[in-house]
C-alpha positions in Angstrom: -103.2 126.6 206.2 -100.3 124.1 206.9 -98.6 122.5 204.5 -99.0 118.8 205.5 -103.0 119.6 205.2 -102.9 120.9 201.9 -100.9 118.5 199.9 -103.3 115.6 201.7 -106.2 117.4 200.1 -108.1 116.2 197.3 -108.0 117.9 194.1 -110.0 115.3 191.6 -113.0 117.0 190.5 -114.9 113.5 189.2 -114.6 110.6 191.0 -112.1 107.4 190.0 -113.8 104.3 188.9 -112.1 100.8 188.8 -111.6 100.2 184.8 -114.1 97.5 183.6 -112.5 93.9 183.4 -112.7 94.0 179.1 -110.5 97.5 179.0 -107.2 97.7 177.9 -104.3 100.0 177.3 -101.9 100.7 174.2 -99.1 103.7 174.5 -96.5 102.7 172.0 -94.4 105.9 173.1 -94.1 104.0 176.4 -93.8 100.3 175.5 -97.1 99.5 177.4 -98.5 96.9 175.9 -102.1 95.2 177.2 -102.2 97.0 180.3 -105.4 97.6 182.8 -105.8 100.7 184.5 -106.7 100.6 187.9 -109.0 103.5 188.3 -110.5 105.6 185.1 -112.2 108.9 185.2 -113.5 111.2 182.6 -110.3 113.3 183.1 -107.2 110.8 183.1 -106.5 107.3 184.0 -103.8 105.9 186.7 -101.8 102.6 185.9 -99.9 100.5 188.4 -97.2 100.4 185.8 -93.6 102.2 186.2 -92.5 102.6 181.8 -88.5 104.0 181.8 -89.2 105.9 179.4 -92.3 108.4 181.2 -91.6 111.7 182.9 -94.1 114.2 183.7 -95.0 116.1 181.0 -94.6 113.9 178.6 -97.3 113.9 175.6 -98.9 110.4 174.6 -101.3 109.0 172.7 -102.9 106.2 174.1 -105.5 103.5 172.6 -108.1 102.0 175.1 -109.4 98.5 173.4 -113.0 97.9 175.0 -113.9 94.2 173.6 -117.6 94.0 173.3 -120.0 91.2 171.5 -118.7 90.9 168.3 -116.6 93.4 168.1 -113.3 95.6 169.5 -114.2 99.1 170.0 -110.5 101.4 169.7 -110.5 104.4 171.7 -107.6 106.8 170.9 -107.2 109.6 173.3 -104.0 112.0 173.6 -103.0 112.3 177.3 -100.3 113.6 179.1 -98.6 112.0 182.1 -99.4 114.2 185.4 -98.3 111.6 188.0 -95.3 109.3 188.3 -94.0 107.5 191.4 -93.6 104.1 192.3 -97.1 102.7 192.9 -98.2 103.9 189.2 -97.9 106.4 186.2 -101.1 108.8 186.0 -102.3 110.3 182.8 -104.8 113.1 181.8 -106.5 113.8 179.0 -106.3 116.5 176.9 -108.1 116.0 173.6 -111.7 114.6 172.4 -111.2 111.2 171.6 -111.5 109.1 168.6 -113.5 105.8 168.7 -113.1 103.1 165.8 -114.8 99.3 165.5 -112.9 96.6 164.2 -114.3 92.9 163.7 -113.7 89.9 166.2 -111.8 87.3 164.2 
């Protein structure tokens, strides 16, 4: 098989899904602050942000804030970062995650 061919092919095993519009991102290791992924799967997320700080490799926690009715649902997940270039920093999960409800104030 030639080379060019294989690194074209696709290795995801569930498809990406654009991130709903009231999901957002937390990773204090990495400064990111309020961010919306681009794509989510049940495996790892992709952001269109570059943090100094990320290499591949690195182990993060990151907290997904899904604001619903009357509430904020947190979603802590630990991930590590499996993609960096300069369209985006890609993460994949690696844990069960953690979900926690806090009031609307």
């Amino acid at each position: 098989m030639n080379q060019s061919a294989a690194t074209n092919e696709e290795r995801r095993v569930t498809s990406r899904k654009a991130s709903p519009s009231n999901l957002r991102l937390y990773c204090p290791q990495l400064n990111l602050t309020r961010c919306r992924p681009l794509n989510l799967s049940t495996r790892g997320a992709f952001l269109d942000s570059v943090p100094e700080h990320a290499y591949v490799g690195r182990r993060v926690q990151l907290v997904f804030s899904v604001a619903e009715a009357s509430a904020i649902k947190l979603i802590r997940v630990w991930a590590v970062v499996v993609h960096l270039s300069n369209e985006g920093i890609g993460f994949g999960f690696t844990h069960k995650y953690r979900t926690a409800r806090t009031a609307n104030n």
